[in-house]
N, C-alpha and C positions, 0 to 999 in steps of 0.2 A: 047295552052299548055304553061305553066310557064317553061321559061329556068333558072333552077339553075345555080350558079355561081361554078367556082371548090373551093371559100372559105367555102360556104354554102354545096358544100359534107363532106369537110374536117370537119367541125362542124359536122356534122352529124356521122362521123365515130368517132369521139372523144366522142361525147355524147354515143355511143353507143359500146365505149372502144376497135377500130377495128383500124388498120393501115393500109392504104390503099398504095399500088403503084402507079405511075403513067399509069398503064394500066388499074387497077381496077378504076381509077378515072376518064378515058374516058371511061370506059363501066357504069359504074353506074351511071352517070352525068344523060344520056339521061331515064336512066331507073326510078331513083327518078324523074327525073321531070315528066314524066310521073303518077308516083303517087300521087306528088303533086297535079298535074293538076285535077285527078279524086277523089282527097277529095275536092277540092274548088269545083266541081260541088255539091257538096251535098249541099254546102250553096244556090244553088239557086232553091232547091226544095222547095216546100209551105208546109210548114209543120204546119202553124197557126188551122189545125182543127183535126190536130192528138195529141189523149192525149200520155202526156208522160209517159214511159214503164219504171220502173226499172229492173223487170224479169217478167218471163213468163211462168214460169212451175204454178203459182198456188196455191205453196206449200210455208206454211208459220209456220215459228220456228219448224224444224224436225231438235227434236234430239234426241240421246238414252239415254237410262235412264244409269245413272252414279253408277253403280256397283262394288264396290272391290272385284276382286277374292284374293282371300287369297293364292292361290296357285302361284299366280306372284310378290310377291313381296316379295321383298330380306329385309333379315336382314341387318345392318349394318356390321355386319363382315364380309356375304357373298360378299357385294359391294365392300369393300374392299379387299379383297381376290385376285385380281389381280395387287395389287399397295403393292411396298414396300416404298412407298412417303407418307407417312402419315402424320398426325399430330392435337393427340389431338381426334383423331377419325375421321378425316375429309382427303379426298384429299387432298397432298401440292401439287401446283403447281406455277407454274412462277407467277409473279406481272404483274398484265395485265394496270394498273395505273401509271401513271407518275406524279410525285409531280410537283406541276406548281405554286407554291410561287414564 
């Protein structure tokens, strides 16, 4: 079994945007290494005479046919009709852009 180290949990919960305590750091230590452990078995399965899968249902380019209903789509004033932020006939909103000269 692969023993993780508690720097290589700490990576892990960062990569995966979690803040761990030092109780969750001795409970999970033992439990990622354990699934470390059972993904490196996969590398020693002989996989040289199985073709590779990308899916498996079968199905290949299913999609619907692309139809305007006429009855879902808003006019411009209707869109607008909930904002008194306007401008020019468009949403104002904030500057999501920062000048970087």
């Amino acid at each position: 079994m692969t023993k993780l180290t508690k720097k290589e949990v700490l990576h892990v919960a960062k990569l995966s945007n979690l803040t761990l305590t030092d109780a969750e750091i001795k409970k999970f230590t033992p439990q990622l290494s354990k699934i470390v452990g059972f993904v490196g078995q996969l590398s020693e399965v002989d996989t040289n005479s199985v073709e590779p899968t990308n899916q498996t249902t079968g199905l290949t380019n299913v999609f619907r046919e692309d139809k305007v209903i006429s009855e879902n789509i808003l006019t411009q004033g209707q869109a607008l009709s909930g904002t008194d932020n306007t401008y020019n006939g468009l949403f104002k909103v904030p500057a999501v852009l920062e000048n970087r000269t």
